[in-house]
C-alpha positions in Angstrom: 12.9 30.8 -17.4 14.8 28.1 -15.6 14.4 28.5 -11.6 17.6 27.5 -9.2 14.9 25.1 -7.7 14.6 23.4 -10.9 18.2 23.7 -12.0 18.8 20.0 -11.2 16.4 18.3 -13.0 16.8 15.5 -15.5 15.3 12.7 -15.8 15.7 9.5 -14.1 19.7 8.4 -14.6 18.6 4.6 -13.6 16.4 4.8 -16.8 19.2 6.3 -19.2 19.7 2.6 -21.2 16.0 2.2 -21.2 15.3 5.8 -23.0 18.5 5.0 -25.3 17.0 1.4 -26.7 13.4 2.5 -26.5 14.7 5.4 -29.4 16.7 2.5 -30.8 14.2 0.1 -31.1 11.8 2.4 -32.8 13.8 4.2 -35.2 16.0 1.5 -36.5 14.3 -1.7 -35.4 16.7 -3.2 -33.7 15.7 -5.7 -30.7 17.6 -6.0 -27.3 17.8 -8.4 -24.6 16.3 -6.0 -21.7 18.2 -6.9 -18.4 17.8 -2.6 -18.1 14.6 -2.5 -16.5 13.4 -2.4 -13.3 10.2 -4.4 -13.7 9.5 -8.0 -14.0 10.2 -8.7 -17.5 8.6 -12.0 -18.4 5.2 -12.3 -18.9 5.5 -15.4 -16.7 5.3 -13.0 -14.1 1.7 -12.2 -13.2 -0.3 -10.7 -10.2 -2.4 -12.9 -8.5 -5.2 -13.8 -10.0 -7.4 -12.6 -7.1 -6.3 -8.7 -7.8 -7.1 -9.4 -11.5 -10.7 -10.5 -10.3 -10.9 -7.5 -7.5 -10.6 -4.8 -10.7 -13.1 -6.5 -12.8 -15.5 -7.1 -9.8 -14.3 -2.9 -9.0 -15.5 -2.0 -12.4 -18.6 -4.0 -13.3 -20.4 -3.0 -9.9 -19.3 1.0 -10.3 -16.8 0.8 -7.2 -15.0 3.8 -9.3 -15.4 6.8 -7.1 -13.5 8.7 -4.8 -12.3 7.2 -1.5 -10.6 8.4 1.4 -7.4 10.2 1.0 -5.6 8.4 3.4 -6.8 4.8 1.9 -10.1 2.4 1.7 -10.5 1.3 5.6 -10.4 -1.9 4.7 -7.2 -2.1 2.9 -5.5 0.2 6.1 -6.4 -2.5 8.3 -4.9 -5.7 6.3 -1.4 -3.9 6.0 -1.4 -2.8 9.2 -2.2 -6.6 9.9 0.6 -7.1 7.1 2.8 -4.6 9.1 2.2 -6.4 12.6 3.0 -9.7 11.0 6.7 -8.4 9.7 7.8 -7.5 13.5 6.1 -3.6 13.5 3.0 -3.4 15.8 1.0 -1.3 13.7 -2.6 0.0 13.7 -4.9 1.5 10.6 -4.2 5.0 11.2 -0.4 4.3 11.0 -1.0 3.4 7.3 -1.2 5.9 4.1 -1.7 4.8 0.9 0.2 6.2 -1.5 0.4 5.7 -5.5 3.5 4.0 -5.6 6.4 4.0 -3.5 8.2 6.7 -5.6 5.1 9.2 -4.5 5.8 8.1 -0.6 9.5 9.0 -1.4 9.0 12.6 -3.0 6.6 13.2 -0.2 9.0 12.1 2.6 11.7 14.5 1.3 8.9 17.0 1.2 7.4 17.1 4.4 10.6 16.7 6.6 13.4 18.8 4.7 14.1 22.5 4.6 17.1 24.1 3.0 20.4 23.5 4.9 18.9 20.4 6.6 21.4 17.6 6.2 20.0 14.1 5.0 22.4 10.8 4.8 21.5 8.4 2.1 23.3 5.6 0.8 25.9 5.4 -1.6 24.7 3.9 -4.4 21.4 4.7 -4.1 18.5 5.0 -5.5 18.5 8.4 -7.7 15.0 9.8 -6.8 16.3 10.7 -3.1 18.7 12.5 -4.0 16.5 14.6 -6.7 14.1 15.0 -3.7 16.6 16.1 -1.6 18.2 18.7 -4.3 14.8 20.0 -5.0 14.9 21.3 -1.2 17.6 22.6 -1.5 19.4 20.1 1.8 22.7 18.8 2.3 23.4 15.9 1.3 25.4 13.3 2.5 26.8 10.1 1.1 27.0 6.5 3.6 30.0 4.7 3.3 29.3 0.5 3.3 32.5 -1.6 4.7 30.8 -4.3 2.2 27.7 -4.5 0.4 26.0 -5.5 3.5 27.3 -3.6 6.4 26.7 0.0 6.8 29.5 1.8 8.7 28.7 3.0 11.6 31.5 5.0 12.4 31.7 7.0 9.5 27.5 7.6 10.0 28.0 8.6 13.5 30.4 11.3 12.1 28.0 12.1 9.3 25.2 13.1 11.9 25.1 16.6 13.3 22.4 18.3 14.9 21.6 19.6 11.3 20.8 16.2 10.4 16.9 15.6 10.0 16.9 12.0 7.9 18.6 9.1 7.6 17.6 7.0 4.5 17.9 3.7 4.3 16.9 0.6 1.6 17.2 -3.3 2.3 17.4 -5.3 0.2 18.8 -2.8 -1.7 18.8 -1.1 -4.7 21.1 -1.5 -7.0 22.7 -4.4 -5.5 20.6 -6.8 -4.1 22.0 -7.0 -1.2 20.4 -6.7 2.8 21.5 -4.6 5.4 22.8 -6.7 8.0 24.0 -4.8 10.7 20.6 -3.2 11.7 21.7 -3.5 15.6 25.1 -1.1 15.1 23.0 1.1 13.3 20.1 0.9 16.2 22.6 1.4 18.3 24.3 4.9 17.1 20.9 6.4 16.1 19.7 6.1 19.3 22.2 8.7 20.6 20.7 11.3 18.2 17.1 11.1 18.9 16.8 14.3 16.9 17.0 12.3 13.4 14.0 10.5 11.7 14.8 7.2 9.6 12.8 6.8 6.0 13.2 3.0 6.0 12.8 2.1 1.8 11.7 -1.7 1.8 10.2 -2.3 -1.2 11.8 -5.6 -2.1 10.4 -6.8 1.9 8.6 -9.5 0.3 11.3 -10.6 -2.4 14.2 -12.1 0.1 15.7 -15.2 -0.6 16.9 -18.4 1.7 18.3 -18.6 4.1 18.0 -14.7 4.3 15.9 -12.6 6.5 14.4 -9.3 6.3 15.1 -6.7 8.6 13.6 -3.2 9.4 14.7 -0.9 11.4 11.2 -0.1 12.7 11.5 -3.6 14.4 13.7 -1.8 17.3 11.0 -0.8 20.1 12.9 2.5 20.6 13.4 3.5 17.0 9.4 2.4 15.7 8.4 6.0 16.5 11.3 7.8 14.8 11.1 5.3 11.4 8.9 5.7 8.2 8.7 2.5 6.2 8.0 2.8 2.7 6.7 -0.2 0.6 4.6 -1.3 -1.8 2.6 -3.9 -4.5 4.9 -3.7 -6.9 7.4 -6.1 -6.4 6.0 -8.5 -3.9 2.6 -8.9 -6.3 4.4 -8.6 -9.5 1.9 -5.0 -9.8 4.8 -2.5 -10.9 1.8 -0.7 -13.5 -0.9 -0.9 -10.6 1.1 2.1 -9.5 -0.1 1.7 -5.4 1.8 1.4 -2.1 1.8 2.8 1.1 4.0 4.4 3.9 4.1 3.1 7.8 4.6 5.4 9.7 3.5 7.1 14.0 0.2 8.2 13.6 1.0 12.2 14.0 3.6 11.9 11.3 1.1 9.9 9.2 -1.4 13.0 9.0 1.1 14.8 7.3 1.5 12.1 4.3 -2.5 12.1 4.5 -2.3 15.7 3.8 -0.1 15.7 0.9 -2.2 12.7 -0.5 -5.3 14.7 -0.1 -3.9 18.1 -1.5 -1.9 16.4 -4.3 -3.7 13.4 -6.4 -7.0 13.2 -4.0 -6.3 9.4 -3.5 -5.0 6.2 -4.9 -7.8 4.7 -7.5 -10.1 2.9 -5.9 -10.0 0.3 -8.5 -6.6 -0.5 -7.6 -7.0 -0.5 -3.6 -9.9 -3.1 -4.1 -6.9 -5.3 -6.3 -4.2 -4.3 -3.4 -6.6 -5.2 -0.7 -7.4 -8.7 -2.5 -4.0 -9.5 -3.1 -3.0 -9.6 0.4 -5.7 -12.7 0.3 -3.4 -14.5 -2.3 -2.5 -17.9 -1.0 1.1 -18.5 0.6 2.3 -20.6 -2.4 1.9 -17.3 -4.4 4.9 -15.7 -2.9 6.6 -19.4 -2.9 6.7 -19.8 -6.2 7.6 -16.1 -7.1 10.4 -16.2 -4.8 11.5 -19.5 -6.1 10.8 -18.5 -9.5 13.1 -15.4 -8.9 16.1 -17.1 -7.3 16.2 -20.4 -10.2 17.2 -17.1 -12.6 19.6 -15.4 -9.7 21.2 -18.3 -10.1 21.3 -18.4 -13.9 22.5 -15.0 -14.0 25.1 -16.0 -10.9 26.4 -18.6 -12.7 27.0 -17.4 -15.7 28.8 -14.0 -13.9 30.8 -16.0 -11.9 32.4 -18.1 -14.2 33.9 -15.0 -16.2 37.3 -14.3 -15.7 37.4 -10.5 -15.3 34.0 -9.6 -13.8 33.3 -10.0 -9.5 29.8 -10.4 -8.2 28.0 -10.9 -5.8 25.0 -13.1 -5.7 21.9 -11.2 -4.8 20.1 -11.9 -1.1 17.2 -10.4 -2.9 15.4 -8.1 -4.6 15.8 -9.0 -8.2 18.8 -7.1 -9.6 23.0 -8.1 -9.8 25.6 -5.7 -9.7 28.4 -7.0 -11.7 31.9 -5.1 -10.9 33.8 -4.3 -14.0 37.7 -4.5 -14.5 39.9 -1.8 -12.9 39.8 1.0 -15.6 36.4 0.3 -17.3 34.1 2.8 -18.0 30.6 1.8 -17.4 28.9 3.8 -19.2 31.4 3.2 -22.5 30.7 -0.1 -21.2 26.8 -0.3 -21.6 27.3 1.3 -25.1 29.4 -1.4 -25.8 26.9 -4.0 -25.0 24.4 -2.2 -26.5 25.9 -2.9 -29.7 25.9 -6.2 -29.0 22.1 -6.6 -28.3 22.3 -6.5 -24.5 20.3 -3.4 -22.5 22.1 -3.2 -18.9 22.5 -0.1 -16.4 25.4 2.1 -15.4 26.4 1.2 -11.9 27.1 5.4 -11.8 23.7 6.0 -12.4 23.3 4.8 -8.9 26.5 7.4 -7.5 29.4 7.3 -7.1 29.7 4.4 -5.0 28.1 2.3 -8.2 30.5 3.3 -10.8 32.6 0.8 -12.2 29.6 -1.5 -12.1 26.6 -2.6 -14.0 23.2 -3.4 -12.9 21.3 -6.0 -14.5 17.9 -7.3 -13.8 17.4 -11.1 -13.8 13.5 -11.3 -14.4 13.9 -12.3 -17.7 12.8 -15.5 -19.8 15.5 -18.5 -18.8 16.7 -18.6 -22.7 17.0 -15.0 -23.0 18.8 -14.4 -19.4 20.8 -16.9 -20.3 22.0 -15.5 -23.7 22.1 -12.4 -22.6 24.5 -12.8 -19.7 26.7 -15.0 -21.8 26.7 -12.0 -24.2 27.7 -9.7 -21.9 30.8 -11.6 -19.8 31.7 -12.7 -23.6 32.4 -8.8 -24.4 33.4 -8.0 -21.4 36.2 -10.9 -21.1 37.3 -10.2 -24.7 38.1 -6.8 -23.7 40.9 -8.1 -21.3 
């Protein structure tokens, strides 16, 4: 029997087109152009070779027991390195590994909300924060952006009562690519409500492209002690099925995630902290040529987008997603049907909220020839439409 508590659930929105061609695909046989996906989709993209080497070494010499909950010591120490490096003095025991970012998510939502605390999150979003936040039973509400890039301030300082209890944040961001610019206004009004912690979501960190910069609010002396940071292998180490990354956070709030950890999947493989550990040895020109790697297809994609007469986007800062805008009075999810019949697997932008509809996420990690047609595809239907 179906409790309130779970009365909400459903599965991941952001995964609706890949759960609708997956079917497709093996019933009927028909093949897609996947820009639907979250993931790197090339096979040009690998990890680096030394984590490959870490989990055979791991393996062959029986490194395949438990380890600490909170993380191998070794690997706390190189992100808190890692951490110090970004512009966040950080030591070991600020550090919790975590199997994936989406864990250090659930168990942010977890450990700081109770029903009728408020939380503000982004609008769009990511769609797992707001499940979190539904599961326990708080208030949610939705930040307004003057632009892609600027939060505003005014309207958060109006969203913030003394209910309020998070603030959640992502840069670059997901769906649309796109950094948050203004950290200093936002510094500035959470500074006058001292009571509010920030969960800082900065998964794409490592994926930023020239002459961008990444920017945390954990930077800002006075907020590093109210601000969890949430990252993680995935995307800056192409490591999405690793399933490992970790949360940054002051050392008394970190127990709490070390607690969860412990009481909930006893720890992250150790397998995969020994390849996590060794790929924060890869050499510089690893990250080089992902990022350049990543932005030669932005640019494909960007292109290709920007030439069509009825769609408006904006090319990506990082992160490796686009977030075309549709015509006024387009459906987007009639509009990803659409596309699907023409071979071409893209997102709803209102799988994201309400602030995505009307747009459609694609991801440009594709093969050059198959980005390329695929893109072409979709502005082709979507021009002929006006």
């Amino acid at each position: 029997m179906e409790t309130t508590r779970l009365a909400h659930f459903e599965l991941p929105p952001q995964w609706s087109t890949m759960r609708k061609t997956e079917k497709i695909e093996r019933e009927l046989g028909k093949k897609f152009i996947h820009m639907e996906k979250g993931d790197y989709i090339s096979p040009e993209f690998k990890p680096p070779e030394e984590a490959i080497e870490a989990v055979r070494d791991s393996v062959k010499s029986g490194k395949v027991r438990y380890s600490p909950g909170p993380g191998i010591p070794e690997l706390r120490e190189a992100l808190a390195v890692e951490m110090s490096s970004r512009g966040r003095d950080t030591k070991a025991e600020e550090i919790i590994v975590t199997p994936g970012a989406k864990f250090a998510i659930a168990a942010s939502f977890l450990l700081f909300l109770d029903a009728g605390d408020e939380v503000i999150m982004p609008d769009p979003g990511y769609p797992p924060d707001e499940f979190w936040a539904r599961y326990q039973k708080a208030v949610i509400k939705y930040l307004r952006f003057e632009d892609p890039r600027r939060v505003d301030v005014e309207h958060m300082d109006r969203l913030i009562t003394p209910k309020t209890k998070l603030v959640v944040f992502n840069t670059p961001q997901r769906p649309n690519g796109q950094l948050i610019e203004n950290t200093a206004e936002i510094a500035e009004v959470l500074l006058r409500h001292p009571h509010v912690t920030i969960v800082s979501d900065e998964i794409f960190a490592r994926v930023v492209f020239e002459p961008f910069k990444h920017q945390s609010l954990s930077y800002y002396t006075e907020l590093r002690d109210r601000t969890v940071v949430i990252d993680t292998f995935s995307k800056g180490f192409v490591m999405t099925g690793f399933r490992i990354g970790w949360v940054t956070a002051p050392e008394h709030i970190a127990k709490n995630y070390d607690i969860l950890v412990q009481n909930s999947c006893t720890n992250v493989s150790t397998i995969i902290q020994k390849a996590a550990l060794a790929a924060l040895t890869a050499p510089e020109s690893y990250s080089k040529e992902l990022i350049r790697t990543l932005q030669r297809k932005r640019d494909i994609a960007w292109n290709i987008l920007s030439a069509s007469k009825s769609l408006r986007t904006e090319n990506a800062q990082g992160a490796f997603y686009l977030l075309p805008k549709l015509p006024h009075g387009l459906d987007d999810e009639k509009i990803v049907d659409l596309l699907l019949d023409h071979g071409v697997a893209v997102v709803p932008g209102s799988a994201f909220g309400a602030g995505g509809a009307g747009h459609i996420r694609l991801t440009f990690s594709l093969e050059d020839e198959a980005l390329a047609e695929g893109v072409q595809r979709l502005v082709d239907v979507i021009d002929g439409r006006q």
